[in-house]
N, C-alpha and C positions, 0 to 999 in steps of 0.2 A: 694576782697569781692564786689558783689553786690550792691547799694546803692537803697534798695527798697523804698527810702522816693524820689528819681527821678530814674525811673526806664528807663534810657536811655542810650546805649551804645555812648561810644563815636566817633563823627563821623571820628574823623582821625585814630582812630582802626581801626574802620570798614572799612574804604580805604584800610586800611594794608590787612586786612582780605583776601577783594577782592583780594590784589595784588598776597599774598599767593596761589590762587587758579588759579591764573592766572597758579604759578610755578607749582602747581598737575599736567598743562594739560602738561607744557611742559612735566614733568616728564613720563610720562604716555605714555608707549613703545608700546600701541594699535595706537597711533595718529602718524602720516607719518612725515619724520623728516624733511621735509622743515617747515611745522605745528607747531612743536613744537620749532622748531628756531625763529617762528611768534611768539607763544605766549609769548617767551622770552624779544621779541621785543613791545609787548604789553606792559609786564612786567617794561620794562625799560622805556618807553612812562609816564606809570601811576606812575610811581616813581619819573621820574622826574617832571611831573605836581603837585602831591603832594606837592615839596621840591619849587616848583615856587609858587604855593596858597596858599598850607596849612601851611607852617612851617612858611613862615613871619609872617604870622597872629599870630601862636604861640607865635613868640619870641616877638612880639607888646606886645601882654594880659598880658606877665610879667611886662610890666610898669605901667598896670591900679589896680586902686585901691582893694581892697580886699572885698568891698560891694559889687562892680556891677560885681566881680568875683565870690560871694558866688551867686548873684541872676541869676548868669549862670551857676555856680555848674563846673565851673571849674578853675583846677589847675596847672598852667603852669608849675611849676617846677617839678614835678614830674610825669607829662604826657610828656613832653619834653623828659626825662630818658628813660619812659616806648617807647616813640615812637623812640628813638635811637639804643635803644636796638635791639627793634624788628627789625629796618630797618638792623642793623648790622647782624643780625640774616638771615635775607631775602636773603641780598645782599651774606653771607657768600653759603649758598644753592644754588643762581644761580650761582655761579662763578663753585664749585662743581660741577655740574646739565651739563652745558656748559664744563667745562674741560675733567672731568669722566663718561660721559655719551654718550653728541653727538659730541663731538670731534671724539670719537672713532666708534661712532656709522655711522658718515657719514663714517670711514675708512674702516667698513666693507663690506657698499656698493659701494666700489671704487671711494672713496673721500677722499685724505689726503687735511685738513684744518689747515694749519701751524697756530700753538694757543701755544704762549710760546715757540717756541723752533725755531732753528738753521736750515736754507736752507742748501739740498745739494748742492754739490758747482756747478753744472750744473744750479740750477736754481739760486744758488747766481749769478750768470755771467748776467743770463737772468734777471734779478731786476735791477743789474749796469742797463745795457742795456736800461730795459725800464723806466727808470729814465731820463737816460739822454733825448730818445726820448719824453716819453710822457708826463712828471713829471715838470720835472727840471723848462719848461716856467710859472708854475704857484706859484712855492715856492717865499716865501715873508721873509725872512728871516730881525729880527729889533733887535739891541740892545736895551738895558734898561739901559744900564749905564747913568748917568746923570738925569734920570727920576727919580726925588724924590721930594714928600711932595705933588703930584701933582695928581689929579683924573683924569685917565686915561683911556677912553672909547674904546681904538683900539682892544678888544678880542669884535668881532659881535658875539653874542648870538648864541649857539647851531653848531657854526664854530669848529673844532677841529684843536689844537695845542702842538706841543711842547714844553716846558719851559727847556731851555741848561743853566748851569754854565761852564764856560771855564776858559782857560787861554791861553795868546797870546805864543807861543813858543820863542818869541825873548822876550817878559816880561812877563817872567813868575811870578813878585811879583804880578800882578795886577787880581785879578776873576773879569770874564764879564757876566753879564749875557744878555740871548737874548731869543726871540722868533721864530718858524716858524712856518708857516701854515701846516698842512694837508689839501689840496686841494680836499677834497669830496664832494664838490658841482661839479666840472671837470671833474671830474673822479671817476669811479665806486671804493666805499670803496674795493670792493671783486674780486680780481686781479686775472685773471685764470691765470696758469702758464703751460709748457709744458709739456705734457701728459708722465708719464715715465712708459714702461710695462704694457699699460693697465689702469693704474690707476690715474684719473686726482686729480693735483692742483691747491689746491685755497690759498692767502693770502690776510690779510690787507694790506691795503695799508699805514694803519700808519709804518708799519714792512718795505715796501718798502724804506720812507722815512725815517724810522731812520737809515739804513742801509746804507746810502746813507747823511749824514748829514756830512762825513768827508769834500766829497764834495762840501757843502754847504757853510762852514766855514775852507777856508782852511788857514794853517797859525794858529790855534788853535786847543789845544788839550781840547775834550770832558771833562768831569769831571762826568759833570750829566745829566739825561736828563730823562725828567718825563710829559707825557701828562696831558691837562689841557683844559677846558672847560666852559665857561662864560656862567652863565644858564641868560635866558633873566627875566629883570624884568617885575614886574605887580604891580599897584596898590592893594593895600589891599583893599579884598575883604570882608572885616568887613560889609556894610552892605545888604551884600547878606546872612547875615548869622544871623542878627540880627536887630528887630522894631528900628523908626526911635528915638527916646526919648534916647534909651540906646547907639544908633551909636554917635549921638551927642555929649553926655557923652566922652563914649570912646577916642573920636577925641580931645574932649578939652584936656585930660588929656593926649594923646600922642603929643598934639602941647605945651605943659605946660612942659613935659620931655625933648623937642627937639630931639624925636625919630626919627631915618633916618632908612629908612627900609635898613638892609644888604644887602649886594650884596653877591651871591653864586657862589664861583669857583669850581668846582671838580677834581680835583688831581688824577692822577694815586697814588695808595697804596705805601707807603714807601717815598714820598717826605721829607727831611732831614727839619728839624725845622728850620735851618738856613736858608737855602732856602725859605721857607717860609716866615721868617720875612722878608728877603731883597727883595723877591716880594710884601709883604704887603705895606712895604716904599714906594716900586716905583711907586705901584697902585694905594696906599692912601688908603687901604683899612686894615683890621682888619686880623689875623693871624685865629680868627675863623669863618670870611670867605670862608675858604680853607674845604671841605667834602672829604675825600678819599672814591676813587674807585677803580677800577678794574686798569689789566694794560690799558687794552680798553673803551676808552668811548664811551656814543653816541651807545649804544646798538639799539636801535629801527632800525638800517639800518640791523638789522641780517632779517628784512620782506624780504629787496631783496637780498636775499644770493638765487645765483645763483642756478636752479634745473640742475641738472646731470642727472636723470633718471626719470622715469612717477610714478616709486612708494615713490620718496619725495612727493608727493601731494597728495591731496585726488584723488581719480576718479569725474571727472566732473557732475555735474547737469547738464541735459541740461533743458533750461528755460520752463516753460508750456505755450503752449498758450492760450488764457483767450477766450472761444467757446465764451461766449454772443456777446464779444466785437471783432471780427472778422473784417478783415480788407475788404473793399467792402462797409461798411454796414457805415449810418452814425452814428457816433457815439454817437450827440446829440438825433438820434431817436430811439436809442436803448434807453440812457438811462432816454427816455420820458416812456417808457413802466417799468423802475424800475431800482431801485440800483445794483450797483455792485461792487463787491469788490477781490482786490488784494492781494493774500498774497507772498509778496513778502521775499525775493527772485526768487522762487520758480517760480512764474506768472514773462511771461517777461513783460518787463517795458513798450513794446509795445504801450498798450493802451494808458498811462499816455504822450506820445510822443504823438499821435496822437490827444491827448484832447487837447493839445494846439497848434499842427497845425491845425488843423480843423478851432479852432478859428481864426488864425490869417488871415486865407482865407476863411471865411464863409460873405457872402454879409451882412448878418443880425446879426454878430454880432457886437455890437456896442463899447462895454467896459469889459477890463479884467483889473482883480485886483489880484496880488499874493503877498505873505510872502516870502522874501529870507534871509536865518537868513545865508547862505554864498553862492558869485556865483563864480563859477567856470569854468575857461579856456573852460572844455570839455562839460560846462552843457548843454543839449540838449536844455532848456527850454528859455536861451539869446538871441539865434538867431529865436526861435518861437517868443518870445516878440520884439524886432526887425521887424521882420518882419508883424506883427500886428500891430504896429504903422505907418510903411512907407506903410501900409494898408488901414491908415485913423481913425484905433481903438483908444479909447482912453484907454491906456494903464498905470497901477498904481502900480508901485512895493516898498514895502519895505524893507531896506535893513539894517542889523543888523551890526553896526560897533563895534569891541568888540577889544580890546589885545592880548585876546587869538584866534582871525582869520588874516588873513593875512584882514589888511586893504587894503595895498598899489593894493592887487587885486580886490578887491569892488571896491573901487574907480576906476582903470581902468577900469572895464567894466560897473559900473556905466556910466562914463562921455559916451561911445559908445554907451550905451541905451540912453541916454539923448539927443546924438547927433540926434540918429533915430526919436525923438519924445515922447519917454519914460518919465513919470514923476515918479522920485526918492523919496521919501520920507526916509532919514535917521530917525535911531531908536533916543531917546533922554533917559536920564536916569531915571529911573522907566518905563520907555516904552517900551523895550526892547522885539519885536516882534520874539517871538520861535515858536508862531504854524505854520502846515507847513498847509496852507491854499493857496485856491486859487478858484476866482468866476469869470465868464462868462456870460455874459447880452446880451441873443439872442432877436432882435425885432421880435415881430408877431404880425398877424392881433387879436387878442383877446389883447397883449400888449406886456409885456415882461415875456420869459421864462429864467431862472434862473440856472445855472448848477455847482456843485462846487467840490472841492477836497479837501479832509481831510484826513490828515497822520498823522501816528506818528513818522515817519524821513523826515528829509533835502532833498528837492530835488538833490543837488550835490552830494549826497549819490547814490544813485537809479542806479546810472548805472556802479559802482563798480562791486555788485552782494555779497555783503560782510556785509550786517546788512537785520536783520530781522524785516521788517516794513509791517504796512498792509498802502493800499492806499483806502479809499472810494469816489466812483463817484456816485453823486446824481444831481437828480433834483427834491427833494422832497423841497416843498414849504415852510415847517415849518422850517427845515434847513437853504436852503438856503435866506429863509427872515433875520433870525438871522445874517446870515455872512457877507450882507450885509447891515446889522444894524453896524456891529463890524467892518467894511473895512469904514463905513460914517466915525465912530467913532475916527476910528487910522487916517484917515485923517485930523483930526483938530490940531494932534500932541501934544493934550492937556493930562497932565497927571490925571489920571485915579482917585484921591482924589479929582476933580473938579468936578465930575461928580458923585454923590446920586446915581445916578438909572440910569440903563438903561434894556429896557424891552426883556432881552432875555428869551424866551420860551424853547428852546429845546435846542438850543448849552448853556455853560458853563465856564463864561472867569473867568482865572483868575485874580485878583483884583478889580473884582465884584461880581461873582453870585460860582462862584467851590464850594470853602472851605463849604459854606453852603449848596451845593444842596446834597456835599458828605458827611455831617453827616445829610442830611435828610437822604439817604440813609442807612447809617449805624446805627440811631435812628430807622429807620422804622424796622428792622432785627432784632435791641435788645426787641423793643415790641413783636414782633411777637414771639422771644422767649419765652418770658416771659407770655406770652397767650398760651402758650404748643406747639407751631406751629414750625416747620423746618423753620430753620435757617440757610443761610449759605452765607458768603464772600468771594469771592477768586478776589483773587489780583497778577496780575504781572506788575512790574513794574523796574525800574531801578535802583532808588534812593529811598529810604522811612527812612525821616529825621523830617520832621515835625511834632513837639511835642504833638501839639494839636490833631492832627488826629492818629498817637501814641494811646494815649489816649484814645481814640473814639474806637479804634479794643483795647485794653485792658478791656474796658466795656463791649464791644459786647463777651468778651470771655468769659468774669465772668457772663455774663447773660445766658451764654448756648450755643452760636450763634458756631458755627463750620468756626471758619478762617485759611486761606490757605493765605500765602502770597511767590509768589517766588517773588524773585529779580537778579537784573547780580551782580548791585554795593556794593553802600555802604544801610547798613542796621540799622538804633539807637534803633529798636524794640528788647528789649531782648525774645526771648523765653522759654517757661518750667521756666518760674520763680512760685515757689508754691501759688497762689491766685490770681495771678494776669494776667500769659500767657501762666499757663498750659493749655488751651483750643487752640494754635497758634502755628500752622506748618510754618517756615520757611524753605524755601528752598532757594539755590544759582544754579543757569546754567551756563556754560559758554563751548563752544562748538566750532564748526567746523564757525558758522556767528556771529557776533557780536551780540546780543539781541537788539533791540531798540524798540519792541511795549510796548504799556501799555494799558493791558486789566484790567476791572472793572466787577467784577460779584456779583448781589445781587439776591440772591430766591426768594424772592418777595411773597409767597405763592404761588409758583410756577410758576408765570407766568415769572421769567427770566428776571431782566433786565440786560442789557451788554451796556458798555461802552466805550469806546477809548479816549485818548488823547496823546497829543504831549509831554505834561511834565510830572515830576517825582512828589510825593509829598515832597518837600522841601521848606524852607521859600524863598527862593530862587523863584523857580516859582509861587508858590504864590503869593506873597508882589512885585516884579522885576520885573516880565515880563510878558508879553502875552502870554497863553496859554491855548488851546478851549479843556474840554471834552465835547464830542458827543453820541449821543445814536445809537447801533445799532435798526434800526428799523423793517425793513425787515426779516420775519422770519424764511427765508431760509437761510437771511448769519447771523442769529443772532446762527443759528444751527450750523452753519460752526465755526464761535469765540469761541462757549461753546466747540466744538469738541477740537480744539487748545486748549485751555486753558486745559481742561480734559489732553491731550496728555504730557503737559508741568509741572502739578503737579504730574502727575507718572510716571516721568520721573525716572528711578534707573538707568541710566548708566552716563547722565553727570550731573544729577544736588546731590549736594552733600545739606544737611541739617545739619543747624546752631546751635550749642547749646550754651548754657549761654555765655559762653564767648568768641565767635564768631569764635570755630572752627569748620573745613570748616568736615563733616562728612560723608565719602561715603553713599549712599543711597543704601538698602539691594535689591535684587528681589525678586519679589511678590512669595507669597506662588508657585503659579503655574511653579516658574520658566520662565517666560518670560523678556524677556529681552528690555525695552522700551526706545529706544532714541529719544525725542521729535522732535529734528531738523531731524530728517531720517525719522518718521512717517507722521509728518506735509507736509514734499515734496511730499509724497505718498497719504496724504490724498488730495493735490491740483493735483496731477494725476486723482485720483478717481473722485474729484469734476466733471475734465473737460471733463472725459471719460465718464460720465453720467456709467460706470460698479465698480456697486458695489465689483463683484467679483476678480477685480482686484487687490485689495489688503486689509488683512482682519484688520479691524483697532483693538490694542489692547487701550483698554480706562477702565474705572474704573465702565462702567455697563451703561452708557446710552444710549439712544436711537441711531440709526443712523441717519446720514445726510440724511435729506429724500430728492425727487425729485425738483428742483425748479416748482412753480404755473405759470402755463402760465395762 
């Protein structure tokens, strides 16, 4: 039942929800089956982040008290169950999904992928073989005997291993137990084996090693032998989740229980109880510590399960090139004459490389300022910043140190920026810099001219080719005065309750000015209803968690106001509840690219306004972190977002719509039988854009006008 007196799904459902939706895609015999071994791997990714954030936090809120539980409206023992359930549920469908489906489905297009079963004995020989050569030097093979009572850190996180029970053949009264490594950081998990009639094999390479374990241990006979896997830990993320008054709370009364956050192993399915406890002893660890899984862990490596043939994959995009911004041309005086904007994928990244070499070699520019919430070995934008400091620029980067990113690689190219000249500013807590921001300070004779970029993803993203982000490049004054208001700002590394005010105009930070400009917004829509006037909201975004603003689209619904909200992830918005969000379309996408934009759409009485930002609405980005919504200005590309957007709410092929209790519901097609995929029309609409021909491809949309010509 419902609880109409808080009318909020709960967010670790609606995780699940997502995850489920994740398994449609695998399931779904239209999508190419290397795709669907990805989503599976998606699948596995977000489950196990789940059981790293969300479940500790769970099983913490069972030791707080019962008032600051009722003023959060929830109930750990009984969500506990419901989320066990379902995950058993989940986990039971992919194993299914993987065994019964593309197991056999790769065999049909001449791939046997040994899963569960027995080598013929030609390639049994060739496993010996390649064991000995390529294997055998990285196996780590440890006892456990003698290890007891003692907290024992030697399983590295997200490493995959075996757990053996033995016995010595000359003393056979005594069980030994030991560990050994699966070496998949070495060597590729997905073993090709030799091609027999035609038809190529593939195996794990855990199946290699356990095949091969007599050899490991010789002088003892096997007994047991069961994989197992050390999920890494993370602080509890209590107050990313929840105001500082109640975090407090919480904390004293889990330092008052002497709660120690669990540690999570996951077990191959069917480990014997005994086994278990005499691992628990020697760990120091708890017996319900131990989560059975599959016989295979560590799914998320099925993304690089080798392709065989051209039709495992989609067919290629090839990238568009972006006519304004053309290469010849400066790019700072193009975009003196106007904005322009990337939708990427789609748009190659082209320009977004060259905005920041330009800078780094432009005589007149003096100072550049970026947001890097992760930098990355391959990132194009490390060796541009580099090289604008041993330029002479002064150069100012932010860098986001979290848990869940690999520090130990920020740090390393940290210090290498640092070395060149580069000034570092690590993120600090409540400061935590997510917009993907970045500004240019060119000197002229009138003074300085001002150039910036604002996204809704990660630069270390961008040159995958695998999330859907838009990029904007400006040198609109009102803009970038603000971002350079916000870049003084983060520079003082002061957190953000010390500061009352600050005067941004037209960007939107959050833990200052968002939360309130967005229920102006959504105030201004419920008026306007309420005075007879068209009314409408639409909303995409990733994450929509945040109660307050919840709230805010439940009002505008019962006022008249027409709200559309798609989302990728999790969603706490109930829909079609009678009074209260019968007037609210939810929808879910999840496709061929990762989703990452966040578009904002308000009628305004028609005049349109559109919005962009980096973050999700969650208390999270709100309250925690840095993150800028911006207006589209420009009314050529404000044309081009309302297109996108339009494309992405009538979507009936991948986006499925949500009902009351968060299942995932295919979406019909439209009377006329058209059949509308948002990610395949959006590419074509960025062909059209840059083809200046209309005729090129005919957009199907819900009735509005078309992208008319850019104003020269």
């Amino acid at each position: 039942m419902i609880d109409v007196s808080h009318p909020y799904f709960d967010t670790n459902l609606s995780w699940l929800s997502y995850n489920y939706r994740l398994l449609m895609e695998a399931k779904d015999e239209s999508v190419p089956l290397k795709e669907r071994l990805r989503f599976l791997a998606q699948y596995s990714n977000q489950m196990d982040e789940f059981f790293r954030v969300r479940f500790p936090m769970l099983l913490a809120m069972k030791e707080v008290s019962s008032d600051i539980l009722e003023k959060l409206n929830i109930y750990p023992e009984p969500l506990l169950e419901h989320i066990l359930e379902t995950v058993d549920n989940q986990l039971g469908k992919f194993d299914d999904l993987l065994s019964t489906q593309l197991v056999p489905a790769l065999k049909s297009q001449g791939t046997h992928f040994y899963f569960k079963e027995q080598y013929l004995p030609e390639h049994a020989e060739f496993v010996k073989r390649f064991f000995v050569d390529k294997v055998f030097r990285y196996i780590q093979p440890i006892f456990l005997n003698g290890r007891r009572g003692s907290k024992i850190t030697f399983f590295e996180p997200n490493h995959l291993y075996f757990i053996l029970r033995l016995i010595r053949r000359s003393e056979p009264g005594e069980i030994w137990y030991a560990y050994v490594n699966i070496p998949a950081k070495q060597i590729k998990r997905f073993v090709e084996l030799p091609t027999l009639e035609g038809v190529k094999y593939l195996t794990f390479l855990d199946d290699v090693v356990k095949l091969n374990l007599p050899m490991v241990f010789p002088g003892y006979e096997i007994l047991d032998c069961f994989a197992i896997r050390a999920e890494r830990q993370t602080e509890l993320a209590i107050d990313d989740e929840y105001p500082l008054s109640l975090v407090q709370k919480i904390n004293r009364q889990l330092e008052k229980k002497n709660f120690i956050q669990p540690h999570q192993y996951f077990c191959e399915m069917g480990m014997p109880n005994e086994m278990k406890e005499a691992l628990s002893e020697r760990l120091g660890i708890l017996p319900t510590e131990f989560y059975e899984r599959g016989r295979y862990l560590f799914y998320q490596q099925l993304a690089e399960f080798p392709v065989t043939s051209k039709k495992m994959e989609y067919a290629p995009q090839k990238a568009v090139p972006h006519v304004e911004l053309k290469e010849g041309e400066s790019l700072f005086e193009t975009l003196n004459k106007g904005d322009q904007l990337l939708h990427l994928p789609y748009h190659s990244i082209d320009p977004v490389v060259r905005f920041f070499n330009e800078a780094a070699i432009d005589p007149y520019v003096r100072e550049i300022y970026v947001s890097l919430y992760k930098i990355s070995a391959d990132s194009f934008l490390i060796n541009s910043l580099i090289s604008a400091a041993r330029n002479g620029k002064r150069v100012v980067t932010f860098v986001e140190l979290n848990a869940k990113l690999d520090i130990q690689e920020n740090l390393q190219w940290a210090r290498k920026m640092k070395d060149a000249g580069v000034k570092i500013i690590f993120s600090l807590p409540g400061l935590k810099v997510h917009a993907k921001i970045a500004l240019i300070k060119r000197k002229v004779k009138k003074g300085w001219d001002r150039y910036a970029y604002l996204g809704t993803g990660g630069f270390y993203r961008l040159t995958s080719r695998e999330f859907v982000d838009h990029a904007l490049l400006t040198s609109n004054r009102e803009l970038t005065n603000d971002l350079e208001l916000l870049f003084g700002y983060l520079g003082t590394r002061e957190e953000p309750k010390k500061y009352k005010y600050l005067p941004f105009n037209y960007l939107h930070v959050s833990q200052f000015s968002m939360v309130k400009k967005i229920i102006e917004l959504i105030d201004r829509e419920i008026a306007n209803s309420k005075s007879g006037l068209k009314a409408i909201i639409s909303i995409k975004i990733n994450q929509l968690q945040d109660q307050t603003l919840i709230s805010k689209l439940y009002q505008a619904g019962r006022a008249g106001v027409k709200v559309n909200v798609m989302i990728n992830d999790s969603c706490c918005l109930i829909p079609d509840l009678p009074t209260i969000s019968d007037n609210i379309r939810v929808t879910r996408l999840v496709d061929r690219y990762l989703e990452n934009t966040r578009i904002f759409y308000f009628y305004n009485r028609g005049k349109e306004d559109v919005y962009q930002s980096s973050g999700d609405w969650t208390y999270r980005n709100f309250h925690r972190r840095i993150d800028v919504l911006y207006p589209i200005l420009d009314e050529y590309l404000k044309s081009q977002i309302k297109q996108v957007l339009d494309n992405y709410l009538n979507d009936n092929q991948k986006a499925v719509k949500l009902d009351t209790y968060q299942n995932n519901l295919l979406c019909s097609e439209t009377e006329s039988g058209v059949k509308i995929r948002a990610q395949e029309v959006n590419y074509r609409l960025t062909e059209r854009i840059e083809h200046r021909t209309p005729t090129l491809f005919s957009l199907v949309t819900s009735g509005d006008k078309p992208i008319p010509e850019p104003i020269n």
